[in-house]
DRENSETI-93391 format. One record per residue: residue number from 1; chain; x, y, z of N, C-alpha, C, CB in turn. Coordinates in Angstrom, 1 decimal. Glycine has a CB too. Example, Ala and Ser with C-alpha at 12.3 -4.5 7.8 and 13.67 -1.06 7.14 Angstrom:
2
<numi 1,"A",<13.2,-5.7,7.8>,<12.3,-4.5,7.8>,<13.2,-3.3,7.8>,<11.3,-4.5,9.0>>
<numi 2,"A",<12.8,-2.2,7.1>,<13.7,-1.1,7.1>,<12.9,0.0,7.9>,<14.1,-0.6,5.7>>
END
This chain:
62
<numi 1,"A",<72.7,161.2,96.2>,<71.5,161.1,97.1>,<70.3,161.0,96.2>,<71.5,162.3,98.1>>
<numi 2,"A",<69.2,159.9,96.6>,<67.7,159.9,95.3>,<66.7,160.6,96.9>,<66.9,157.3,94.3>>
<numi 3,"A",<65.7,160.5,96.0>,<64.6,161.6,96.9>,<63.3,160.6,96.6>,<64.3,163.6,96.2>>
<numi 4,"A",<62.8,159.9,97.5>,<61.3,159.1,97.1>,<60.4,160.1,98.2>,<61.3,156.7,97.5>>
<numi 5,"A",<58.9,159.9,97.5>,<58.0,160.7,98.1>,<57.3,159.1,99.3>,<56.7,161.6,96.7>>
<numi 6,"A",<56.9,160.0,100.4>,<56.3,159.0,101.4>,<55.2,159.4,101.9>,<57.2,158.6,102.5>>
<numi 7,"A",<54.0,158.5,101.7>,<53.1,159.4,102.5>,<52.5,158.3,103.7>,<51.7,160.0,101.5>>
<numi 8,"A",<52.2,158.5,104.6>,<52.0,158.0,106.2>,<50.8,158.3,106.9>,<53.1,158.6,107.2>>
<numi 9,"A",<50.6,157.5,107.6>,<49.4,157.9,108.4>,<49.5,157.3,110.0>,<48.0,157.3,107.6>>
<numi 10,"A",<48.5,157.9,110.7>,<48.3,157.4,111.8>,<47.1,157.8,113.1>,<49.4,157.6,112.1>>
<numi 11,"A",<46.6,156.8,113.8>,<45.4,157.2,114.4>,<46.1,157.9,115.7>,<44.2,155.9,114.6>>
<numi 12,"A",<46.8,158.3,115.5>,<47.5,158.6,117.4>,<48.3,160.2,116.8>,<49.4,156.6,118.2>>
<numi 13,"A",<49.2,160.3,116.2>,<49.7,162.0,115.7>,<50.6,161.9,114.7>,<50.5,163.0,116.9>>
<numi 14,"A",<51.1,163.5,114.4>,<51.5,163.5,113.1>,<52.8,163.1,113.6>,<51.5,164.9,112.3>>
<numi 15,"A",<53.5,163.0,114.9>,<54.6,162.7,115.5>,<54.7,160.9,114.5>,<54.4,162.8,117.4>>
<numi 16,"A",<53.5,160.2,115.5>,<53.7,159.0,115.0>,<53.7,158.3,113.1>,<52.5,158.4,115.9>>
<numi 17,"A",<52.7,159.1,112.3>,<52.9,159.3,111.6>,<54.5,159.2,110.5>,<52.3,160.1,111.9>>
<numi 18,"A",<54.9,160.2,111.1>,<56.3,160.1,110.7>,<57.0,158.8,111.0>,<57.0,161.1,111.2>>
<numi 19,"A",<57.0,158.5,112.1>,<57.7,157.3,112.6>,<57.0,155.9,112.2>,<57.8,157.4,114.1>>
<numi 20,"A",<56.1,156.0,111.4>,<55.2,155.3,110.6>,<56.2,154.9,109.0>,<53.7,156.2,110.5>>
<numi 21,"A",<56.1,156.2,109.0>,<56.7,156.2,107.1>,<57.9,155.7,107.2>,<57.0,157.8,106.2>>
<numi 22,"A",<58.5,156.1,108.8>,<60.3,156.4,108.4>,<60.2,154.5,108.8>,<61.7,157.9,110.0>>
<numi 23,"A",<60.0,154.2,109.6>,<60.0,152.1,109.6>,<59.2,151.5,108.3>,<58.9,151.3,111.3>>
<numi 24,"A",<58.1,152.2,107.6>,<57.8,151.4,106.3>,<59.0,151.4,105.3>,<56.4,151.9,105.6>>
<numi 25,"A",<59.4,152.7,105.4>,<60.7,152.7,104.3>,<61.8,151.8,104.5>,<61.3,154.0,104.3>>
<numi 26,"A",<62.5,152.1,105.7>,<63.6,151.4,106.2>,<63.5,150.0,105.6>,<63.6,151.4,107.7>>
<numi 27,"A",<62.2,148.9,105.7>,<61.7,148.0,105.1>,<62.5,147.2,103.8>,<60.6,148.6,104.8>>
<numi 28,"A",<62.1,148.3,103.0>,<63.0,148.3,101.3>,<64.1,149.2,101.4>,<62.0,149.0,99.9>>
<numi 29,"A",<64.3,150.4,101.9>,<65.5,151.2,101.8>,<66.7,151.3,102.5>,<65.2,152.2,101.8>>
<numi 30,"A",<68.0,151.0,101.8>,<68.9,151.1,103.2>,<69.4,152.3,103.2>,<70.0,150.1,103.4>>
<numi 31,"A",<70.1,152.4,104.2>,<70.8,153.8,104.4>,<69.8,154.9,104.5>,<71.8,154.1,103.4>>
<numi 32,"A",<68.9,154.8,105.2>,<67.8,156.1,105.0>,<68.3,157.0,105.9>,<66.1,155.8,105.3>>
<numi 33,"A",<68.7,158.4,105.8>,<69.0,159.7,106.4>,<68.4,160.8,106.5>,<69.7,160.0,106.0>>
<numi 34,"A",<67.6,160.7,105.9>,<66.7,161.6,106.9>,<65.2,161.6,105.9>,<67.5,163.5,107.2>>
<numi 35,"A",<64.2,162.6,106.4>,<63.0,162.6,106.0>,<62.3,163.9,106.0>,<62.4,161.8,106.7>>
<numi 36,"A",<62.1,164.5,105.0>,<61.8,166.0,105.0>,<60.2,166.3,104.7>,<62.7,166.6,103.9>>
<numi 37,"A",<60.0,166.6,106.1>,<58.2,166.4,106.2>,<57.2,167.8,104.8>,<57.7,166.9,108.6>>
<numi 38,"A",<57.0,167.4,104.0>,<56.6,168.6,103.5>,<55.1,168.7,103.6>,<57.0,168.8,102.3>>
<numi 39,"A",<54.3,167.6,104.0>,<52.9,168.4,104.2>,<52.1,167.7,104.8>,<52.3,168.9,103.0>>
<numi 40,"A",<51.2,167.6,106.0>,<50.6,166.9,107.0>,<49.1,167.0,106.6>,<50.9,167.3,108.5>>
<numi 41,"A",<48.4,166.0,107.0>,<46.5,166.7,107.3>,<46.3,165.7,108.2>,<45.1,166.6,105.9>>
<numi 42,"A",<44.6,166.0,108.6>,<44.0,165.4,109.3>,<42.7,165.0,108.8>,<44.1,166.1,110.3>>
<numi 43,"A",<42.1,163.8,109.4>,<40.8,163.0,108.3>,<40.2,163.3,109.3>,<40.8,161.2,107.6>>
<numi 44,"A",<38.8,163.7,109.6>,<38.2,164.1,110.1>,<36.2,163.6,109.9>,<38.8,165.4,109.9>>
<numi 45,"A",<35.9,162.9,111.0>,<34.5,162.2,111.0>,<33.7,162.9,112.4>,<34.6,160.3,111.2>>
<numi 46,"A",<32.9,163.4,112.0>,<31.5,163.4,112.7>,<32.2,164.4,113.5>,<30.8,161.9,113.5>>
<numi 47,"A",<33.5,165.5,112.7>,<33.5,166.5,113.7>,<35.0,165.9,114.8>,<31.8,166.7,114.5>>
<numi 48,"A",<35.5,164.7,114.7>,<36.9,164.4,115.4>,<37.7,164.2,114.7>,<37.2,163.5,116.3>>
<numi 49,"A",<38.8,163.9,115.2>,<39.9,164.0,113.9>,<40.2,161.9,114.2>,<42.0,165.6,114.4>>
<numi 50,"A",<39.9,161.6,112.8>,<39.9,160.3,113.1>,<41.8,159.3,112.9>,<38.5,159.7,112.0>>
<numi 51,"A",<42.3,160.1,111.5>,<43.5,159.8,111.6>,<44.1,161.1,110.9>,<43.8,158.4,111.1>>
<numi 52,"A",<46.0,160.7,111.1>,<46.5,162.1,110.8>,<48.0,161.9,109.4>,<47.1,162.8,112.5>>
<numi 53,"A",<47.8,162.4,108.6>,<48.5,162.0,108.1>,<50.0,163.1,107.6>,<47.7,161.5,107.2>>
<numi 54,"A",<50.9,162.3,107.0>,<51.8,163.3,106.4>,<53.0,162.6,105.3>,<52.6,164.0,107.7>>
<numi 55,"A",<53.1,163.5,104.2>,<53.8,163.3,103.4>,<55.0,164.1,103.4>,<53.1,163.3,102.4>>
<numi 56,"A",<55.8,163.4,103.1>,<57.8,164.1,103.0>,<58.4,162.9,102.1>,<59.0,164.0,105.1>>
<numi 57,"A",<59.7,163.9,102.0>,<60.5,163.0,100.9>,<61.9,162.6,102.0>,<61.0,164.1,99.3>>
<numi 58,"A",<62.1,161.4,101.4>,<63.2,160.5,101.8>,<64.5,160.5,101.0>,<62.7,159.2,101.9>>
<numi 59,"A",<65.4,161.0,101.8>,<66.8,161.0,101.8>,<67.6,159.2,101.9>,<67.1,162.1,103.1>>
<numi 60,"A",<68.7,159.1,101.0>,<69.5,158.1,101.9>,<70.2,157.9,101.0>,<68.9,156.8,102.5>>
<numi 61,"A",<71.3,157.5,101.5>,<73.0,157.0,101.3>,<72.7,155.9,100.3>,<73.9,156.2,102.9>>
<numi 62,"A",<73.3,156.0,98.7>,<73.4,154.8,98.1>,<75.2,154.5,98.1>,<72.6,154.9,96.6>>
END
């Protein structure tokens, strides 16, 4: 099993976010199994939160 770092973003949540990273990867990687979220934020303008991000590492089947 190799471990690549992913980091993601998204103007909608950290939900989508993820599901952001996990389809950019898929892209180049096959067999991806899972995704181990280790650390999220939020970008923040004029006081809202404008987008949300999160980084985890990626699992997958060679």
């Amino acid at each position: 099993m190799a471990i690549v770092k992913v980091i993601a973003t998204s103007a909608l949540s950290f939900d989508d976010a993820v599901k952001q990273g996990a389809k950019e990867v898929s892209k180049s990687v096959r067999n991806l199994d899972s995704i181990y979220v280790k650390d999220m934020k939020v970008h923040v303008k004029d006081g809202e939160i404008v987008s949300y991000g999160s980084v985890g590492k990626v699992s997958f089947r060679v």
